[in-house]
N, C-alpha and C positions, 0 to 999 in steps of 0.2 A: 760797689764797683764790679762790671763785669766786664772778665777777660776774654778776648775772642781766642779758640782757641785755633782759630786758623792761621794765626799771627803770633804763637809760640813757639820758638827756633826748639823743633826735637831732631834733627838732622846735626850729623859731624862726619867724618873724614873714617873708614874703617881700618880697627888694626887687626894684625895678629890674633890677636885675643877673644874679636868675634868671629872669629870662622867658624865654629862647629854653630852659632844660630846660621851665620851670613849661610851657607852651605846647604841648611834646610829651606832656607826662604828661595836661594837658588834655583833646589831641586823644585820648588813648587812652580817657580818660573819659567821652565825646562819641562817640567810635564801639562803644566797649562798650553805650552806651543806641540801639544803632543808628542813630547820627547820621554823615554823609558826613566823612570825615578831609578836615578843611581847617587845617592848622599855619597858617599866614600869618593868616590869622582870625581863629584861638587867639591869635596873639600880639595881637592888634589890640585884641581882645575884654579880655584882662588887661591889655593895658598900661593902656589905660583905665579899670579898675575901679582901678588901682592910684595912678595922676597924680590920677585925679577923688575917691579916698579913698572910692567908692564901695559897697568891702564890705573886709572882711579878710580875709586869705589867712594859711595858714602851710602849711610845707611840712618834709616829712621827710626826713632824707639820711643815707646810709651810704657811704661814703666819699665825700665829695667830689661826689657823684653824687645829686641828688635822684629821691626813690621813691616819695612820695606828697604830697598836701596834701588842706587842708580849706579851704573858701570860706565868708564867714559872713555874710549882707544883714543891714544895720537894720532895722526894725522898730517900731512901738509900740506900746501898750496904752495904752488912752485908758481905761478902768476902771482900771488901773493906776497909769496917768499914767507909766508908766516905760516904757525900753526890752526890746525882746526881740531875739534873736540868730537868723536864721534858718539853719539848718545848709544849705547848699542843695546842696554838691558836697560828698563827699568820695570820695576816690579814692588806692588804693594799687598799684603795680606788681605785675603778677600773681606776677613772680619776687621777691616783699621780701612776700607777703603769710602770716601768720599767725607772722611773727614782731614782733609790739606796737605798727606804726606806725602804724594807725588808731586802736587805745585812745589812743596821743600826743598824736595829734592831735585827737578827742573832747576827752583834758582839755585841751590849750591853747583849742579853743573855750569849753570852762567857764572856766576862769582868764578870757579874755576876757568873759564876762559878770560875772564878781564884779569883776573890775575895773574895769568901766563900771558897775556899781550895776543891772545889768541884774535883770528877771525870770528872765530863765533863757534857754534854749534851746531853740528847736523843729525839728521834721525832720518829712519824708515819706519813707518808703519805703515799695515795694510788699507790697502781702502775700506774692509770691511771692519775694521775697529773703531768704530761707531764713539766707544770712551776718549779714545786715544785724539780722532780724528776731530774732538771740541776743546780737549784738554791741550794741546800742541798749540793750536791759532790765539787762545785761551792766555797764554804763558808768552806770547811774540812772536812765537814760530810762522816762518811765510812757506805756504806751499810752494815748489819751481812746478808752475805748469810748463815749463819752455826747456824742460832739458826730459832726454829718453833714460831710465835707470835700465841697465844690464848686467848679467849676473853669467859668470862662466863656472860650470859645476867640474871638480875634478871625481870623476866616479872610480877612478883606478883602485 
């Protein structure tokens, strides 16, 4: 019998108790978008989102050993009146990657929307994320060619 392993649920919901892995995978996340490696910060930063119930996280593991997650902000729709899911991180270990943990962990963010009764799920990524930009349409995601994204920086 062979098991495919791309159809092995290693994906769940993160506690407490992963933060010091979830925190390093973070920082790798964070300095991959060339952001400055600060773990102590990472931890500060998720403990917080986590105690305060402030987004959802799940994370991916192969043995014992976490290799990726996905971070998801609320959101609303006020035409809607319903909630939306905003995919904001997701991030897989470069040594665990193109074997299924980011499709995982896409659907555990879906699962998470039909289970809150949400709209769905949104995301950004760059045009030039060439991975991301097969992986997203890949998973259900539709591009909006027909709306403008704008971005207001507070520099103060």
């Amino acid at each position: 019998m062979i098991i495919n392993k791309f159809h092995m649920k290693n994906t769940r919901k993160a506690t407490i108790q992963d933060l010091a892995q979830l925190a390093e995978l973070f920082d790798q996340y964070r300095v991959f978008y060339h952001k400055n490696s600060d773990i102590p910060a990472a931890e500060i930063f998720l403990k917080e989102r986590i105690e305060n119930k402030d987004s959802e996280i799940f994370v991916a593991e192969e043995n014992g050993n976490l290799v990726g997650f996905v971070q998801l902000y609320p959101l609303f729709s006020s035409t809607r009146m319903k909630r939306y899911w905003l995919l904001n991180d997701l991030y897989v270990n470069k040594n665990y990657r193109g074997k299924g943990f980011s499709k995982e962990l896409i659907e555990e963010s879906k699962e998470l929307a039909k289970s809150t009764n949400a709209s769905g799920v949104l995301l950004e990524t760059g045009k030039s994320n060439d991975i991301g930009n097969q992986l997203y349409p890949a998973c259900g995601f539709e591009s909006y060619d027909s709306v403008n994204f704008y971005e207001w920086t507070n520099n103060s």
